[in-house]
Structures are given as C-alpha cells and as structure tokens.
Backbone as numpy.savetxt, mean C-alpha at the origin, in Angstrom:
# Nx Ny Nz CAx CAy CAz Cx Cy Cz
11.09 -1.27 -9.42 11.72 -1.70 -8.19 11.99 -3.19 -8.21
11.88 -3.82 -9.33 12.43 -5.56 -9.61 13.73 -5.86 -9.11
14.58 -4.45 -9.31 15.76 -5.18 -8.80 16.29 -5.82 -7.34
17.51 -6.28 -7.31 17.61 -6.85 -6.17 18.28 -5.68 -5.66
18.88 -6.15 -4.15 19.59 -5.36 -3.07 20.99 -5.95 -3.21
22.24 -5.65 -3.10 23.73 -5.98 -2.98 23.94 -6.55 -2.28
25.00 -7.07 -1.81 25.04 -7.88 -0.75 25.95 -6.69 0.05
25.55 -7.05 1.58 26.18 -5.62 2.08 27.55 -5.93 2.26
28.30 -4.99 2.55 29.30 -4.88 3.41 29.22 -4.62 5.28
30.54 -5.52 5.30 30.43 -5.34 7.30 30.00 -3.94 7.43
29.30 -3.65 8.22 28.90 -2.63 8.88 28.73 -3.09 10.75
28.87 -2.02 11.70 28.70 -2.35 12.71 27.81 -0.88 13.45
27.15 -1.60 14.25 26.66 0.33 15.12 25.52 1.34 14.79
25.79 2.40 14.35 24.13 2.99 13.61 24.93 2.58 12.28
25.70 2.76 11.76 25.74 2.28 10.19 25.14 1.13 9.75
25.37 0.24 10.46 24.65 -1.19 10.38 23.17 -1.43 10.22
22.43 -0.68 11.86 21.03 -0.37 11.85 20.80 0.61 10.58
21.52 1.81 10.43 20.48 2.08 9.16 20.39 1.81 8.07
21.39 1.11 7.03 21.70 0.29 6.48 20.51 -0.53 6.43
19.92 -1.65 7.56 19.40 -2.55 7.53 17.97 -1.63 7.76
17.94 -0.45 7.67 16.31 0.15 7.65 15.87 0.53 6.48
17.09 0.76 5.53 17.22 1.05 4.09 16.68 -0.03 3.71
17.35 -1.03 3.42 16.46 -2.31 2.73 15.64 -2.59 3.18
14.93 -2.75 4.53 13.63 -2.76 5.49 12.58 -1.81 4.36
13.00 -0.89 4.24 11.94 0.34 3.70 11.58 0.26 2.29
13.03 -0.35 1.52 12.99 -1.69 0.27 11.76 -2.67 -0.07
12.07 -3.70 1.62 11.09 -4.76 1.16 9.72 -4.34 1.77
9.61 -3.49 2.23 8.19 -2.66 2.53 7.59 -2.34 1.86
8.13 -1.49 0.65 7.46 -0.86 -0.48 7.20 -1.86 -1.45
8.50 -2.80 -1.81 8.10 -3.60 -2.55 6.87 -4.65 -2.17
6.15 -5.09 -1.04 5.53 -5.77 -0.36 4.12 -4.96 -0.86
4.21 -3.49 -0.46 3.15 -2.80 -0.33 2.60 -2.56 -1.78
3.61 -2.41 -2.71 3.19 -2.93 -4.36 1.93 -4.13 -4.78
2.97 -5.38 -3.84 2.08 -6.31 -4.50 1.02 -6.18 -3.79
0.83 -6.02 -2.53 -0.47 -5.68 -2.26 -1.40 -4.86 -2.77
-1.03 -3.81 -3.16 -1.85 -2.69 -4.59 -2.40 -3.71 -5.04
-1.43 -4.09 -6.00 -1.62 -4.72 -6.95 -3.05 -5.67 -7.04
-2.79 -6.87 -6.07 -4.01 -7.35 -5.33 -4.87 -6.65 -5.04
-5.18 -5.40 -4.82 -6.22 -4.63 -4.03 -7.02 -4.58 -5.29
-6.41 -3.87 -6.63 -6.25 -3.52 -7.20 -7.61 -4.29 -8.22
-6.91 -5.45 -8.39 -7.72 -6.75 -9.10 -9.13 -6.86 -7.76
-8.43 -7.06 -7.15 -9.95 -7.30 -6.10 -11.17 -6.06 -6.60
-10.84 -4.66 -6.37 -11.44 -3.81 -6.58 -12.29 -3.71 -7.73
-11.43 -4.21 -9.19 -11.89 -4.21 -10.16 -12.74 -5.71 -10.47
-13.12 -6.57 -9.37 -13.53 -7.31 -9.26 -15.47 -6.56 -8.41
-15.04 -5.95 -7.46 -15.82 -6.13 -6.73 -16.87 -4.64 -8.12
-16.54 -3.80 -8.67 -17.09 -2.63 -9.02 -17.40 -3.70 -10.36
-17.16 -4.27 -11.22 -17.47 -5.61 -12.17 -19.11 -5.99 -11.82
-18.88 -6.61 -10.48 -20.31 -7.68 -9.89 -20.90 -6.52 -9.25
-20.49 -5.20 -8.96 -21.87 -4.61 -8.79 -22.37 -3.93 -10.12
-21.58 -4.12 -10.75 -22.38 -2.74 -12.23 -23.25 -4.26 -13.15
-22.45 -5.21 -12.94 -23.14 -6.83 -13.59 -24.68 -7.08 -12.38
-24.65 -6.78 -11.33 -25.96 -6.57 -10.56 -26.77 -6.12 -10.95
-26.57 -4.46 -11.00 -27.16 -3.15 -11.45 -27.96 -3.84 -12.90
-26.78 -4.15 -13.54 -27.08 -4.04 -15.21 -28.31 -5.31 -14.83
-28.35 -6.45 -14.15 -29.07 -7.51 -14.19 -30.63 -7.41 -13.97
-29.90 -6.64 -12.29 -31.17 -5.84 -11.58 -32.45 -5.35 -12.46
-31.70 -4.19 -13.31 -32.91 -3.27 -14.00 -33.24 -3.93 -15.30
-32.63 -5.53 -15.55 -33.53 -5.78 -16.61 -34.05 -7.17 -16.54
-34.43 -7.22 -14.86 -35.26 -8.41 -13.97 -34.61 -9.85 -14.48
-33.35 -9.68 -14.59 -32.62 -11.23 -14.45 -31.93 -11.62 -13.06
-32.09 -12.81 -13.11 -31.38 -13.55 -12.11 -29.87 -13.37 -12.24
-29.57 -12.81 -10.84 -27.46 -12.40 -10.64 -26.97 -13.67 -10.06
-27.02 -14.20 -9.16 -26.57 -15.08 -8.65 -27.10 -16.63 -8.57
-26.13 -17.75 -8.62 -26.36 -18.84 -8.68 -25.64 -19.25 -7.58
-26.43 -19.79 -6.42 -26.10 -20.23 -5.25 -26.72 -21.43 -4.73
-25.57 -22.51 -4.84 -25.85 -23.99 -4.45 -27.03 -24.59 -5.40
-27.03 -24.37 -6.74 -27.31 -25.11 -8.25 -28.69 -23.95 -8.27
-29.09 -22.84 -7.32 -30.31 -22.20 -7.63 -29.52 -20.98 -7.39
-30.84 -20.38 -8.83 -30.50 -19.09 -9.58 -31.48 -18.22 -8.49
-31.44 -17.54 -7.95 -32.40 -16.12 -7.11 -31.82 -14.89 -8.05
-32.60 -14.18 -7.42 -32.81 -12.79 -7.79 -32.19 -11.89 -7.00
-30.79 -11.04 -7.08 -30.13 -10.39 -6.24 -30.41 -8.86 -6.23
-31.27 -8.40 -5.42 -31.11 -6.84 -5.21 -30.08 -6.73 -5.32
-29.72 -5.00 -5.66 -28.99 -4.23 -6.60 -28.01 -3.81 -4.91
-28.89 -3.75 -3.52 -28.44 -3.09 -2.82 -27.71 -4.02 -1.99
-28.35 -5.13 -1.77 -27.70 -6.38 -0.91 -25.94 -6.91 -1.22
-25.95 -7.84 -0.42 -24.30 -8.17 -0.55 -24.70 -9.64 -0.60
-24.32 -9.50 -1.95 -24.13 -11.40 -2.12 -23.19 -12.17 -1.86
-23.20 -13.37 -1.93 -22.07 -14.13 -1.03 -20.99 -13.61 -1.36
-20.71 -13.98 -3.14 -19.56 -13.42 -4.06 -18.78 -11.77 -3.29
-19.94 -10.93 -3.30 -19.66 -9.75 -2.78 -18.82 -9.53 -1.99
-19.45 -10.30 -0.59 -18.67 -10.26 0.79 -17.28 -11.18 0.48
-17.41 -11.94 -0.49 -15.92 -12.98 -0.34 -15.09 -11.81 -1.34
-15.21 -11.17 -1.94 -14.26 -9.85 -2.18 -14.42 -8.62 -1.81
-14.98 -8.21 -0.76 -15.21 -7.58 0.40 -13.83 -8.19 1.07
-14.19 -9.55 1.42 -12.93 -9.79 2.53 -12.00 -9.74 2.18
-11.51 -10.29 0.92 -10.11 -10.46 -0.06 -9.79 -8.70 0.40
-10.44 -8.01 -0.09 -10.19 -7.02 -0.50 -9.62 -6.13 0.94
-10.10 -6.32 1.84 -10.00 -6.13 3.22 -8.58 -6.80 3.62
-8.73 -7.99 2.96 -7.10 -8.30 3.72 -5.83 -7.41 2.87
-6.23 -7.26 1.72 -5.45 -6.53 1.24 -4.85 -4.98 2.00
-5.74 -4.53 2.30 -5.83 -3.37 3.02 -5.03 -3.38 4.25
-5.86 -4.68 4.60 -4.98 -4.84 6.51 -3.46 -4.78 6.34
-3.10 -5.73 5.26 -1.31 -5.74 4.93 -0.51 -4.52 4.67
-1.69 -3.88 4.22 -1.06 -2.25 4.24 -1.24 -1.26 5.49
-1.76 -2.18 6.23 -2.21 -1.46 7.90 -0.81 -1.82 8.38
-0.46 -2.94 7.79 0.88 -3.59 8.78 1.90 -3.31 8.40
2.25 -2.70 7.06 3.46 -2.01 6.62 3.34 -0.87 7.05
2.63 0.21 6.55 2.74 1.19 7.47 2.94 1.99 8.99
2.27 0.51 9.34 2.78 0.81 11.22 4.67 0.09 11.45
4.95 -0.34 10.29 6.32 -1.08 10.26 6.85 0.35 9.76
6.78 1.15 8.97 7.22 2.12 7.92 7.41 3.42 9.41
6.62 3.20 10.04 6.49 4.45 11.11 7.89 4.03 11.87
7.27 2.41 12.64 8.74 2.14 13.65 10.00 2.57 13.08
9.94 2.02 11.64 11.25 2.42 10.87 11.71 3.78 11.04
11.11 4.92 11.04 10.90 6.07 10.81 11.37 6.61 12.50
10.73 5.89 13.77 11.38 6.21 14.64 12.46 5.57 15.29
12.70 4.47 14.71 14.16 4.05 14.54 15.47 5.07 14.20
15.18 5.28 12.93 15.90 6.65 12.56 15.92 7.83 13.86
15.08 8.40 13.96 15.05 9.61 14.88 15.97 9.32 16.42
15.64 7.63 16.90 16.31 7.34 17.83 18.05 7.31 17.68
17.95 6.87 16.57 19.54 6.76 16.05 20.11 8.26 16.05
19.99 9.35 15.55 19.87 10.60 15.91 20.75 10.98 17.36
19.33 10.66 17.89 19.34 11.22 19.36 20.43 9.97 20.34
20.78 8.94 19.59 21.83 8.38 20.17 23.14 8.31 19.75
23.32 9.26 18.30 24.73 9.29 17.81 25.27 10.95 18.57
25.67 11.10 19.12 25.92 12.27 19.40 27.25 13.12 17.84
27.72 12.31 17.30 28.63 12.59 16.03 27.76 12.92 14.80
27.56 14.28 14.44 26.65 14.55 13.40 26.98 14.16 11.70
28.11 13.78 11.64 29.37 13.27 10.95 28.44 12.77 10.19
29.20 12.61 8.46 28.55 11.62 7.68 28.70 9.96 7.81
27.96 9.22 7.84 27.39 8.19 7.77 27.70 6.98 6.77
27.78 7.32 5.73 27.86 6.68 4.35 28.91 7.49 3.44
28.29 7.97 2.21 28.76 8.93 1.02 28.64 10.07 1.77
27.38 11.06 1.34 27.16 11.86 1.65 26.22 12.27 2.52
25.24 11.44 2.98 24.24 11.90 3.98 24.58 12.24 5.33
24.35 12.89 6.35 24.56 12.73 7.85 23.20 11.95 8.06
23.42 11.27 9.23 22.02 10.79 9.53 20.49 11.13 9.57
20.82 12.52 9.54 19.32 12.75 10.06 18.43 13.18 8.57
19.00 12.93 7.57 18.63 12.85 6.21 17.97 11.59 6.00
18.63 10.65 6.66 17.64 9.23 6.62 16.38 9.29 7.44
16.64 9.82 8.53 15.37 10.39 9.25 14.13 10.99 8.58
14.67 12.08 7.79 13.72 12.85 7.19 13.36 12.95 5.90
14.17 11.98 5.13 13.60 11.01 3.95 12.80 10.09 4.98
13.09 9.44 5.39 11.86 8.14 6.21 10.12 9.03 6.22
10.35 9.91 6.89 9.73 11.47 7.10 8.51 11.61 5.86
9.61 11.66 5.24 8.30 12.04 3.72 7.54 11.02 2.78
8.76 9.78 3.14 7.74 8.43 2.34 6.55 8.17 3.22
7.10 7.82 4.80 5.75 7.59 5.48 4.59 8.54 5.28
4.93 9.41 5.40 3.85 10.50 5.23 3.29 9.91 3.75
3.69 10.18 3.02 2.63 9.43 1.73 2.31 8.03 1.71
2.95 7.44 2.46 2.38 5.88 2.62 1.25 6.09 3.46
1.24 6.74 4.82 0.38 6.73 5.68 -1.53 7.91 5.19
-0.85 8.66 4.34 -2.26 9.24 3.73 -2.69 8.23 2.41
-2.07 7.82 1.60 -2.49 7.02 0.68 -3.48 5.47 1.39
-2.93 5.52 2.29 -3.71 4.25 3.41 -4.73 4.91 3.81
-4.64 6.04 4.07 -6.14 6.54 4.62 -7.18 6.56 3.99
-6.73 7.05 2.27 -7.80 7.23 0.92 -8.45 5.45 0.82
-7.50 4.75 1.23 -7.84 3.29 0.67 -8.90 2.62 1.74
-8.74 3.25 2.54 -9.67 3.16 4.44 -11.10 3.52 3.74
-10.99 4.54 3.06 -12.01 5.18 2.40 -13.00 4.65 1.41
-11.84 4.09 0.47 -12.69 3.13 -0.76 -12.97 1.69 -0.04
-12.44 1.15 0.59 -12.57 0.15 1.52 -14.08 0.05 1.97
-14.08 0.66 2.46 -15.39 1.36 3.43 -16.58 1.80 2.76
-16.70 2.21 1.34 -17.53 2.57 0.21 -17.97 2.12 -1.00
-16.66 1.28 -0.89 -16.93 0.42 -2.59 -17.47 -0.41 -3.04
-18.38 -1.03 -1.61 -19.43 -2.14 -1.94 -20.39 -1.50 -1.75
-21.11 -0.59 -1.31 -22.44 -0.14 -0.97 -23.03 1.08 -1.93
-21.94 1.57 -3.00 -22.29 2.51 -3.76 -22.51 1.93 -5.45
-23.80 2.54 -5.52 -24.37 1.79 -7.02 -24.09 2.81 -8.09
-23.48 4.03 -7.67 -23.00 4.91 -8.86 -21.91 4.09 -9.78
-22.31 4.23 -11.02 -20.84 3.64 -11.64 -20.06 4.78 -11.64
-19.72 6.02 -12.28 -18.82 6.84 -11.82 -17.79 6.94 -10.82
-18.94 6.81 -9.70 -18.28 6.50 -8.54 -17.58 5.54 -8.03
-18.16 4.15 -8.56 -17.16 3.03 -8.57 -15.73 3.00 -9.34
-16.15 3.64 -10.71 -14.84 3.57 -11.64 -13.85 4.85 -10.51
-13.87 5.71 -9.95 -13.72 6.60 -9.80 -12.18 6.12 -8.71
-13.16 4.66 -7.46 -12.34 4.25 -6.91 -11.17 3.23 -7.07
-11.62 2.80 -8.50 -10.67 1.99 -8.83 -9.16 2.55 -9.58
-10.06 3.91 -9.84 -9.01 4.48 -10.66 -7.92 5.15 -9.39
-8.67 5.69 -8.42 -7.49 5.84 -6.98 -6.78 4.59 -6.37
-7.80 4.01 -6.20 -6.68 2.30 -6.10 -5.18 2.46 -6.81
-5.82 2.69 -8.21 -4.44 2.10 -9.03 -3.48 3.34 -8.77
-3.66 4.69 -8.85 -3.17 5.34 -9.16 -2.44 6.23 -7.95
-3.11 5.71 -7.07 -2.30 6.21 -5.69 -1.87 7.44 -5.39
-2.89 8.26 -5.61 -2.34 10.42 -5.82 -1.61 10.64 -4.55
-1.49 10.16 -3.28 -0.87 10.62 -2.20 1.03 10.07 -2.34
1.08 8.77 -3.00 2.35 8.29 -3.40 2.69 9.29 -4.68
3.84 10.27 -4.06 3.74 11.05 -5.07 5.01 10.22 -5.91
5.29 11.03 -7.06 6.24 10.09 -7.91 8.02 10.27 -7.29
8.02 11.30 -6.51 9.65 11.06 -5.71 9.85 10.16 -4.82
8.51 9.34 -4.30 8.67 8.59 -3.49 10.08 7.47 -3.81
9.68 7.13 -5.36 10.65 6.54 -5.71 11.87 6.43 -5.69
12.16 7.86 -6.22 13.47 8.43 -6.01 14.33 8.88 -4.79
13.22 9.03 -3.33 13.80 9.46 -2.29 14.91 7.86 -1.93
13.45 7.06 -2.07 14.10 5.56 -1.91 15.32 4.67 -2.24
15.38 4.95 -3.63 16.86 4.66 -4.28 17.50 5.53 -3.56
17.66 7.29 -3.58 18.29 7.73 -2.88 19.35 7.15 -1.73
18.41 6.36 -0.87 18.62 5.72 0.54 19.84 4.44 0.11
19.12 3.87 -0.65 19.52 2.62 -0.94 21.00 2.70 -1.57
20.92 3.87 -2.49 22.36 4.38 -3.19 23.17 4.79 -2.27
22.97 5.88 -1.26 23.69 6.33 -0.47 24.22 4.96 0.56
23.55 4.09 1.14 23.63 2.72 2.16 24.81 1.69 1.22
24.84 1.92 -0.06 25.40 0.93 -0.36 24.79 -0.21 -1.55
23.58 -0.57 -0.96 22.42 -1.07 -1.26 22.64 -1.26 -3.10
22.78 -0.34 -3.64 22.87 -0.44 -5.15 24.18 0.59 -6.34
C-alpha cells in the first residue's frame, strides 16, 4: 500500500463525498499499518524483558538497574521499563481505537449517502453506491474484531510468564487473523473504481 493516491478529478455531491471516503479509508489503513507496526516492536519488546526477567529471575541475578542501583526484579512485578512499554504499547492500541471509530463514521457516511441519493444509478465505473457501503461493511468488520484480539493481548501481555504464551501474542500482533487477506483487495477495489488509481 506505498503507493500514492491520483490527484482527483472535479467531483461534486455524493460522488465527491465518496470519493473523499475512498481515500479517507486509504489513509486509515495506511495509518493503522504503521501503528501495527509500532505495536508490533513494542510487543516484541515487552515479551523480550519478561522472558530476560524470567530467565534472570530463576538464576538469582539482578534485572534491573535503576538510578546507578542494580535490585532484584520479581518475575511477577512491573518494572519501570515494563510499564514505559506497557504505555508505548497502549498508545499504540488507542490509535487504533481512533481509526476504527473513524472507519465506522466512514461506514455510516456511506449508508447515509444511500438513503439520501434516491438515484440507484452507477456512481463511478461500475459500482452503484451501496457497494461502497457494503465494502466499507466488511473492512470495518475486520478492522473492528482484529482491535478486539489486540484489547486482548493488550490486557495480557505483561502479566503472563508463559513464554508460549507470550510468543503466541506477538505472533497475533503481527499477523492479524481477523484482517483477512481481501481486505486488501476490497480496498484497491474502492480506490480503482473512485478514480483514486
């Protein structure tokens, strides 16, 4: 998704608005990438310093060095380090709280456009409108459960000392099973049909 967007053509009316929800849904996804991405590194940050705990823990060395002194970090506690990618990791998340509630409006943007074109007529190439609707329909839907799984590891990935279980979440981080792989393609779809590319 590196590439750019076209430069549009005049549009006026719902062509215009959906048009401009197409690339909206563009720089959303692309946004929501780099945030992965970030989550991503954070995650494999935070499952790192607990298995480097663990490993420290059970062979009675000192984990942390805080303000020129070395202590001794239980395996179960949250060390400073911890919580400061705890939070990183949290904001990452939130940005995906905020695309997705953007990805929804988008989504009933569409539906309103709908219910205010009374002309069921095509739109663009080939779509009638309510194809943008219900493509919008199926990305959110996998944007909005893939956010839920991440609510999940969010919520678990500092307090669990299984390594399995840690690798387990990093590997859903990256791999995102609810973003299924048409997501992609519904998207260009949009973007091809708008003009966009």
């Amino acid at each position: 998704m590196s590439c750019r967007l076209s430069k549009p053509k005049e549009l006026q009316g719902s062509a215009r608005v959906i048009r401009d929800h197409c690339a909206d849904w563009y720089n959303h996804v692309t946004k929501w990438e780099e945030l992965n991405d970030a989550g991503l590194e954070t995650a494999k940050e935070i499952v790192n310093h607990k298995l480097q705990a663990q490993y420290q823990t059970d062979s009675n060395e000192p984990v942390e060095e805080v303000c020129g002194q070395v202590t001794e970090v239980n395996k179960d506690s949250m060390t400073p380090r911890l919580q400061e990618l705890c939070y990183d990791l949290h904001k990452s998340f939130d940005g995906q709280g905020k695309l997705v509630h953007r990805m929804s409006k988008l989504t009933k943007h569409f539906e309103a456009t709908i219910q205010l074109k009374s002309d069921t007529s095509l739109t663009f190439q080939t779509w009638p409108i309510k194809y943008f609707y219900e493509t919008s329909q199926k990305i959110l839907s996998m944007y909005a459960k893939e956010y839920s799984v991440k609510q999940t590891i969010l919520e678990n990935i500092a307090h669990s000392n299984n390594r399995d279980l840690l690798m387990m979440y990093v590997s859903i981080w990256q791999t995102q099973p609810y973003i299924e792989k048409h997501a992609k393609i519904l998207l260009e779809s949009m973007l091809v049909e708008t003009g966009h590319r």
